[in-house]
N, C-alpha and C positions, 0 to 999 in steps of 0.2 A: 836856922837863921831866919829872924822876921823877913817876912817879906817874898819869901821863895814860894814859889806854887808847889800846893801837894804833888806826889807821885805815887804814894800809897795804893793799891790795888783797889780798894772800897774806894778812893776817891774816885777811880773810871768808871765806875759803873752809875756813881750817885751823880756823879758832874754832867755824865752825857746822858744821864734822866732828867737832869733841869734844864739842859739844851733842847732836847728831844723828845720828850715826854711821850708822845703817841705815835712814834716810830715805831713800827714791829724791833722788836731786837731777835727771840728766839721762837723758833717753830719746830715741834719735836711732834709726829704723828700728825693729827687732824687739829692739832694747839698750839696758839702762836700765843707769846707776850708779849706785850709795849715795854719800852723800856721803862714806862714808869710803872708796870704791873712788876715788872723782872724787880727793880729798885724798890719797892714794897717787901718784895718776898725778901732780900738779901738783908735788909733791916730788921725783917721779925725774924729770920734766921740768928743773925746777931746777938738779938734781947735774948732770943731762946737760948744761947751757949753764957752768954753772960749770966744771966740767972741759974742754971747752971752749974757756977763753979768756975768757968773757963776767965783766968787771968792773963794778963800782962806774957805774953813770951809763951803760954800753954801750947799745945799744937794739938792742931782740929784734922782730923782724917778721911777720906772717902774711899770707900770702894765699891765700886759698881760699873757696869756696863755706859757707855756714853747716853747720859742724862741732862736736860738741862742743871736739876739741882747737881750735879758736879759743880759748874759757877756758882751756884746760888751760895753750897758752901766755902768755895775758896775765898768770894770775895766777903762774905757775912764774919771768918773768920779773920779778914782784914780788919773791918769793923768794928771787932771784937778786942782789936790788938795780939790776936793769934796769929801761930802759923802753921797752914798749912801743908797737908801730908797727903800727897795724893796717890792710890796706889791700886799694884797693878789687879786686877781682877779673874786674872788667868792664874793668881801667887795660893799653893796649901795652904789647910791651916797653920801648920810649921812652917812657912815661911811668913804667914802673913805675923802668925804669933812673933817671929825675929826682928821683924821693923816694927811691928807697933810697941813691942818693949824697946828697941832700942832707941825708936824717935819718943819714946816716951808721951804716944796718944793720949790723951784726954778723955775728948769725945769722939764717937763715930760714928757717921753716918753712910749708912750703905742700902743695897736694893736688898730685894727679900733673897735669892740667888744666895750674893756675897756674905750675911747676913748669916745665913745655914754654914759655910763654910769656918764665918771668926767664933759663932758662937760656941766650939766645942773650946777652943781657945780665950775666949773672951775675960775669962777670969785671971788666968795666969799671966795674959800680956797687961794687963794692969787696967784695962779700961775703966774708968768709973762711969762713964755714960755711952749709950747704945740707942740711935734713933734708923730706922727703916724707913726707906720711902714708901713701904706700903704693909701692910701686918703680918707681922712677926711675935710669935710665941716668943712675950717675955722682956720687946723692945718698944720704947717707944714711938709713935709713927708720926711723921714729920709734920704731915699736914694738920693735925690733930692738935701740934706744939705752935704752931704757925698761928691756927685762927684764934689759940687762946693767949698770943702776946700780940701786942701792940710794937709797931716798929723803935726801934734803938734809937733815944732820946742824944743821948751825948758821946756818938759816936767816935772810936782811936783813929787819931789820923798819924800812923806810926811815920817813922824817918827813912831816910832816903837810903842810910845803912842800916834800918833795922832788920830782921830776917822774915822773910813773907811766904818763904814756900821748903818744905826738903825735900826732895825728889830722888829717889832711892835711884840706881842705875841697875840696871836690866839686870848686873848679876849673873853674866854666861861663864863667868871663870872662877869662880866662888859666892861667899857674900854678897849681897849690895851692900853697896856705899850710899850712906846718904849724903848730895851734894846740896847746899845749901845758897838760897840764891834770895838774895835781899828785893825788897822795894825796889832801888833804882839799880839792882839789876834788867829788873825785867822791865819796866820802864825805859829805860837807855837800851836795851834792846829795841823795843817795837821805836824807839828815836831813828835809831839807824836804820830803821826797815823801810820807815815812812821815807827814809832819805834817800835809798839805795831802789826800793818797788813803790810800784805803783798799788795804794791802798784806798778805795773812792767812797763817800758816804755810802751810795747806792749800790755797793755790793751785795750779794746773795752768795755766803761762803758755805757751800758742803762742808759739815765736819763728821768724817769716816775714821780719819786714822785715831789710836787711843787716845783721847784727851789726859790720860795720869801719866800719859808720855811728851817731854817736851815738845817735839816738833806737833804734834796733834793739838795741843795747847798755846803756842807760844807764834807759830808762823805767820797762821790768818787766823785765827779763832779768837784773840783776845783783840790784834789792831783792827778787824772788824767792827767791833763792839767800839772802838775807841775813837772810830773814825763813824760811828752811826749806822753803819751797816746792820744786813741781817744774818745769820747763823739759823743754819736746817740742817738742825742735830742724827747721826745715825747711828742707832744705838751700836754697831759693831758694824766693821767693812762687809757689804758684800755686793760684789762685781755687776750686780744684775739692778739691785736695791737703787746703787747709785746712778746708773742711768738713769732711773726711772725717775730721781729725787730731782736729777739736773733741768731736765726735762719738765717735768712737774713746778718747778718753783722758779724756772730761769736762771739758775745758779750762772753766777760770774767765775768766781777762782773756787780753789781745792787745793787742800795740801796734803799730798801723798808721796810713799816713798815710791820705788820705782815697781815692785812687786804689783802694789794696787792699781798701777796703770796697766800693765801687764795684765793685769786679770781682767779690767775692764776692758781692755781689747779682744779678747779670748772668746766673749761670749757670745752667742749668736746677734742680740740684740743691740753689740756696738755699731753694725754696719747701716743701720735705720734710724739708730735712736738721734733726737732733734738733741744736738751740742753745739746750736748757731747763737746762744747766749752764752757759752764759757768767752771769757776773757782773755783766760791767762790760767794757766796749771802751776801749782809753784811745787817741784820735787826734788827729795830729798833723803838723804839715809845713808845711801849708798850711788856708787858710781852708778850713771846713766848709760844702757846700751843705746848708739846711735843708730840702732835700726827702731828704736822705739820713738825717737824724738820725729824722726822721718815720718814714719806710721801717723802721729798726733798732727804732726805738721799739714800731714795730707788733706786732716779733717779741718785746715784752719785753726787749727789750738797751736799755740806758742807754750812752748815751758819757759818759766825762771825755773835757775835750777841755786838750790843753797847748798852749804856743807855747814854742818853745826854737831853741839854735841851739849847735853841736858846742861854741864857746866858752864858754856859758855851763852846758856839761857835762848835761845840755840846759835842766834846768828855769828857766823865765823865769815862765812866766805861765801859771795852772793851775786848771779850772774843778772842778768837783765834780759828782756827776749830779744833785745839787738843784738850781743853777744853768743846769744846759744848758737846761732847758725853757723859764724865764722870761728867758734871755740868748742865746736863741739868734743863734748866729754870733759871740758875742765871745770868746777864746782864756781871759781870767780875770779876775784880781783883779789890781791891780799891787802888791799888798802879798802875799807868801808868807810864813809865821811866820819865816823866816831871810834872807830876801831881799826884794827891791823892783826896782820899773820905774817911771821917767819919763818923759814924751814930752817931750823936749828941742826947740826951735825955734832956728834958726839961731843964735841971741844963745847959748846953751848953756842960755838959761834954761826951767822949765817951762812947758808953754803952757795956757790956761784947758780946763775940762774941754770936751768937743765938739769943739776945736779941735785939729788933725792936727799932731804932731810926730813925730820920729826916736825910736822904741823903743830905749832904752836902759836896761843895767841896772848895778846893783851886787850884789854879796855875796859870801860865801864859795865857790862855785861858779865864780866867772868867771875866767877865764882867767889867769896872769900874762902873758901874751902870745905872738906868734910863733915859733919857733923859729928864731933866728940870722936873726932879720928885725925889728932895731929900728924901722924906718921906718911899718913896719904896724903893730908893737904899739903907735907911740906917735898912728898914725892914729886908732886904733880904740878906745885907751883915755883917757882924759881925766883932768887932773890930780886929778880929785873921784874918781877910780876909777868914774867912770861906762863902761861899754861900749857904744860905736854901734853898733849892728845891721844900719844901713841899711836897714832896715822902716821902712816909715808907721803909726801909729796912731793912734788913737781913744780918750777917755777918758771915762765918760758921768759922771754923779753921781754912783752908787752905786761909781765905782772901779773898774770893768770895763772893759778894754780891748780894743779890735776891733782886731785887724791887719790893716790894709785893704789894705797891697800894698808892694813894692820901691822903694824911692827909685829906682831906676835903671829901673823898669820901670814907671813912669808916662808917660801917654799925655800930649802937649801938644796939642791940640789949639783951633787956631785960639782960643787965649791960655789954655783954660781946661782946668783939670788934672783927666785923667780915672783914675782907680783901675780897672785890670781885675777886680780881684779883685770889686769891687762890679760889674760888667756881667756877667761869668764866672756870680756866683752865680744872675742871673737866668735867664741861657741856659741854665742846665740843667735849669730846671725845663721846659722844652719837649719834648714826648713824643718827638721823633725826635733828642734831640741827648744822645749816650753820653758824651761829652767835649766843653769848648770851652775855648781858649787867646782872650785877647784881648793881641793886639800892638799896637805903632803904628808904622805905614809911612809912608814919604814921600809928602806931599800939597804939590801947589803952592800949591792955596788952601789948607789948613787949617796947616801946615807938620808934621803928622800925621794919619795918618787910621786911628780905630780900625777894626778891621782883628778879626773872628772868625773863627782854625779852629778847625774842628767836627769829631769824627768823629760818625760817625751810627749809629744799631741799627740791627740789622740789618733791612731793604728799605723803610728810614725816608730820607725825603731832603726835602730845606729849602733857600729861595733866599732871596737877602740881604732881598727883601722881608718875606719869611714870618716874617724873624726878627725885624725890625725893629717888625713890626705887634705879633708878643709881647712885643717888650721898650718899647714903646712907653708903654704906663698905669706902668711901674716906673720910668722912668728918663726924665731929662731929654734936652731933642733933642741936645744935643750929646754925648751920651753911647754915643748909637746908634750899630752898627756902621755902618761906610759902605763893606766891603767883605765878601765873606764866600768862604774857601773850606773845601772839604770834604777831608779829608786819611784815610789807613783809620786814624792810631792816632795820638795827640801823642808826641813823642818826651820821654820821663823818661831821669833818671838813675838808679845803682840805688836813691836812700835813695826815688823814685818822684817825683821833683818835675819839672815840664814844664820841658823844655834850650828857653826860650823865644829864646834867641841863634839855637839851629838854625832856630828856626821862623822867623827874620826874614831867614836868609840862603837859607830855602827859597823866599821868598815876594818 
């Protein structure tokens, strides 16, 4: 429609270079760009896929460890009128070989690492192009492609529903899906964001969690960028690093799941390290233990806490740091000023406040569906454009919702349905227990039997009784673990969430 402002992903990044031009935008190591250096590079990125080959609707890929050029290509393939494929870096060759044929990549650009792994692959997933951020036997190298083009003359400024990103899903119970997420998807995300948190020019955002994972991507990392802010990239989490980055740069927010705040607390050097410049923690993923928000609280850090999922681009449900105090452990509001959440009960219909249905949402954020997989898109969406999330939740009076756990990761036991998320949160308030996953295993009597690992601090150790005696005044008897072992680490994936499938074929 004449007349409507872009929303295209290439337009964020060139619009707030012509606003900001000599704004730091990103700083990765001892190297920072202005946004008008970062908006150079995203342009001759552009011309270089253009000339290329790369058309109308193609799809542009990354894989690598968190990079600035991760941006550089997502939004050059905006530019480009591509869409982007971002992926995970942790994935085989045989897995990366199954999304890149089935998104049907194009080009790829990856680090030298990721690069060794696609290239035994490379040929049979169809790539016609291969560029490395640094040299690689056989691939082109980025920067080499860079200084011999000249930036994109007449750049795509695609539509509001055109398709901008696929983003495969973790894949812990088969396959990934690729879920596909438009322009004004993500767009009308970071709308709602700005409307719901608080997002400042002057921000300094750590980005630690994966960026080829929505919430690493999509929380603070791009409305940073959108509101002028800076981004101090790290190429992968690590507890000790990020200190030092906070520290070092003055970081304001960070968006982590609850795992990575946990770890940063762990280390010896949280109890020193200068965190009198964080702002605001914004986390997410998974339920929050409130002996942890306590802990950050101590230090003066506030959490926002979200609930989201890659479909719903991420934001679904979003707390404020007014709220976390007097709501502790609920994920938010089900009303956001552009969107909403229902808890839907079998019948499709909503169920009374208190009472546990399927988290489900709508609005301008959610997914149009699958990539070349009707069967899922029409699983998961509903003719009201509702989206199933397969979470259970919680709705109290005031319209706050708890996400209490996995439809698929509920305990049956001996008839009555147990939430690990609610047993989880109490086990960790136990001095000796660093991590606890609660599963359910094959019981003859009970026909499951919840079932605690634990890792433990260090020279810290716990027997099924010891846990039981703690978790005993909190929770009902059938809620109790009735097995318990001790494991050194739970096994995540990279966005950090427990691969609980693993732990049931370990145990």
């Amino acid at each position: 429609m004449p007349g409507r402002p872009p929303v295209d992903l290439g337009s964020w990044i060139a619009r707030r270079a012509a606003i900001s031009a000599q704004r730091r935008a990103v700083t990765y190591g001892d190297s920072t760009w202005t946004y008008a250096e970062f908006a150079d590079r995203v342009d001759r990125l552009a011309a270089v896929l253009v000339a290329g080959g790369v058309q109308t609707g193609d799809r542009v890929g990354y894989v690598g460890f968190n990079h600035p050029d991760f941006l550089t290509t997502m939004f050059a393939a905006s530019r480009a009128g591509a869409v982007f494929v971002p992926l995970n870096f942790r994935l085989t060759s045989a897995e990366l070989e199954y999304i890149l044929t089935d998104a049907g990549v194009h080009t790829l650009v990856a680090d030298a690492d990721r690069a060794a792994v696609v290239e035994p692959v490379r040929e049979s997933s169809g790539l016609r192009r291969a560029i490395a951020l640094t040299p690689v036997d056989g691939w082109e190298r980025l920067d080499d492609a860079l200084s011999a083009t000249e930036p994109i003359s007449d750049p795509q400024a695609p539509g509001e529903d055109d398709l901008a990103l696929i983003m495969y899903t973790s894949g812990t119970t088969g396959r990934p899906k690729g879920a596909m997420l438009t322009h004004g998807n993500m767009f009308w995300n970071n709308m709602n964001a700005l409307l719901s948190l608080d997002t400042l020019s002057t921000d300094v955002s750590l980005v630690a969690a994966p960026l080829f994972h929505i919430g690493g991507l999509n929380v603070t990392t791009l409305i940073t960028l959108q509101k002028g802010g800076e981004l101090v990239i790290l190429p992968a989490f690590d507890p000790t690093a990020a200190l030092e980055l906070i520290e070092k740069h003055r970081v304001t927010t960070m968006f982590g799941v609850p795992a990575m705040f946990l770890f940063m607390s762990q280390v010896p050097a949280f109890e020193t390290a200068d965190l009198s410049s964080v702002r605001q923690f914004t986390c997410g993923g998974a339920p929050v233990p409130e002996s942890l928000i306590t802990l950050y609280n101590g230090r003066s850090i506030p959490f926002c806490q979200g609930y989201g999922l890659t479909e719903t681009a991420p934001l679904a449900l979003v707390m404020g740091v007014d709220d976390t105090a007097r709501k502790v452990g609920a994920a938010g509001h089900h009303i956001l000023p552009l969107s909403e959440v229902a808890l839907l009960g079998p019948d499709g219909a909503p169920v009374p406040d208190g009472e546990r249905g399927e988290v489900s949402v709508r609005g301008p954020q959610v997914t149009p569906g699958y990539w070349r997989n009707e069967a899922a898109t029409a699983a998961a969406i509903d003719d009201d454009g509702w989206f199933h999330t397969g979470d259970v939740g919680e709705q109290d009076a005031d319209g706050f919702v708890t996400v209490v756990d996995r439809v698929k990761d509920m305990v049956i036991s001996g008839g009555e349905n147990v939430y690990p998320a609610e047993v989880e949160s109490v086990l960790y308030r136990h001095p000796s227990v660093a991590e606890v996953a609660i599963i359910g295993t094959p019981d003859e009597k009970w026909g499951e039997a919840v079932t605690a690992i634990v890792a433990l601090k260090p020279g810290a150790s716990l027997t099924l009784e010891e846990a039981r005696e703690f978790a005993r005044d909190s929770l009902a008897p059938y809620k109790l673990p009735l097995a318990l072992h001790v494991v050194d680490a739970l096994p995540r994936n990279p966005a950090g969430k427990v691969l609980k499938f693993q732990l049931r074929e370990q145990v």
